[in-house]
C-alpha positions as CSV (number, residue, x, y, z in Angstrom):
1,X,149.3,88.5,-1.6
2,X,147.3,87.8,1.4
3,X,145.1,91.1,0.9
4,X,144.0,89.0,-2.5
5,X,143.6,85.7,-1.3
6,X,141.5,87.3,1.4
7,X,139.5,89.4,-1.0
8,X,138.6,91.5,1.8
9,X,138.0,93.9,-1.2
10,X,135.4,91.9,-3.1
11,X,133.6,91.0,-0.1
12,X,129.5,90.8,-0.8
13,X,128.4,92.1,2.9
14,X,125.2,91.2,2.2
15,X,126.3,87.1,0.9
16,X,128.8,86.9,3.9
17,X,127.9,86.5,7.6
18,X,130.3,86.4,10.3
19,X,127.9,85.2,13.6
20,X,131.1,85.6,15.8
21,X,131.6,89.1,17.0
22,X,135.2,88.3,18.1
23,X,136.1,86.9,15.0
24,X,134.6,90.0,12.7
25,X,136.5,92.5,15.3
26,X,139.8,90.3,14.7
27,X,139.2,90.0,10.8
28,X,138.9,93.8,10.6
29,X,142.3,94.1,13.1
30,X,143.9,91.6,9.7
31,X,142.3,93.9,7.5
32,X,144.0,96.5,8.8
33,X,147.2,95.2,9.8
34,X,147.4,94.1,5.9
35,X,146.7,97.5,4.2
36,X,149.3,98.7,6.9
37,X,152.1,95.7,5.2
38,X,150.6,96.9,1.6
39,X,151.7,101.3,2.7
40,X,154.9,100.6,3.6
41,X,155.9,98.2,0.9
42,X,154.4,101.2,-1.4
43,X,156.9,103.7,0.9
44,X,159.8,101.5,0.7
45,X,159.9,100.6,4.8
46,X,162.4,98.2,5.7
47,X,161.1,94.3,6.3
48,X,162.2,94.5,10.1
49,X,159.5,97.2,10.5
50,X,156.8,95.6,7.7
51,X,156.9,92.6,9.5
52,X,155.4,94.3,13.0
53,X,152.0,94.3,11.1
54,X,152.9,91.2,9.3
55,X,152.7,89.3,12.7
56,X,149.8,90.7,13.9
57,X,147.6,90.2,10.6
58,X,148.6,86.8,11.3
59,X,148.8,86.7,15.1
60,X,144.5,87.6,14.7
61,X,144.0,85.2,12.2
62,X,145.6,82.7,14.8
63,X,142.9,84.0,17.1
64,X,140.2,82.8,14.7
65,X,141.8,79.3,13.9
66,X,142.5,78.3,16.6
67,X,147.0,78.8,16.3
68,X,146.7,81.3,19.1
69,X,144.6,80.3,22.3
70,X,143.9,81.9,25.4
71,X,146.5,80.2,27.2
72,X,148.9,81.6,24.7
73,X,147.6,85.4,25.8
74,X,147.9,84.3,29.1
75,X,151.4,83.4,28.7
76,X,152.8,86.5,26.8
77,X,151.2,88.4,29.3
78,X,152.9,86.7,32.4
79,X,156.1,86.2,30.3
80,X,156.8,89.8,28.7
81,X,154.6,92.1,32.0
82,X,155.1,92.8,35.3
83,X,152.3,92.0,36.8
84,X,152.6,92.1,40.5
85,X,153.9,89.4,42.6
């Protein structure tokens, strides 16, 4: 359902500009993450693992609208890495 709201499908390239490069790279990582959900709901893959690509389609949509800052990376990163002390 998100792959048709998105329409990534029906996309006019030449109607739609994206002046952001971040935001294009992170719309192609939902793009992907989506078509990922779409093959294993077509296979028959359990919701535990659909949902890995699930959260990251919307974990870089957060990226673009602003759910997921910076400070949010930071703090995964600190919380879930060893990162010398």
């Amino acid at each position: 359902r998100l792959l048709e709201k998105l329409a990534f499908h029906e996309i006019d390239t030449s109607a739609t500009i994206i002046t952001n490069a971040r935001h294009y790279d992170a719309l192609l990582q939902v793009k992907t993450s989506l078509v990922e959900v779409l093959k294993g709901l077509k296979e028959g893959l359990s919701g535990d693992l659909l949902s890995i690509d699930l959260r990251q389609s919307l974990y870089y949509l957060g990226s673009i609208t602003g759910e997921i800052t910076s400070n949010d990376i930071l703090g995964n990163v600190f919380a879930n890495f060893c990162i010398g002390k």
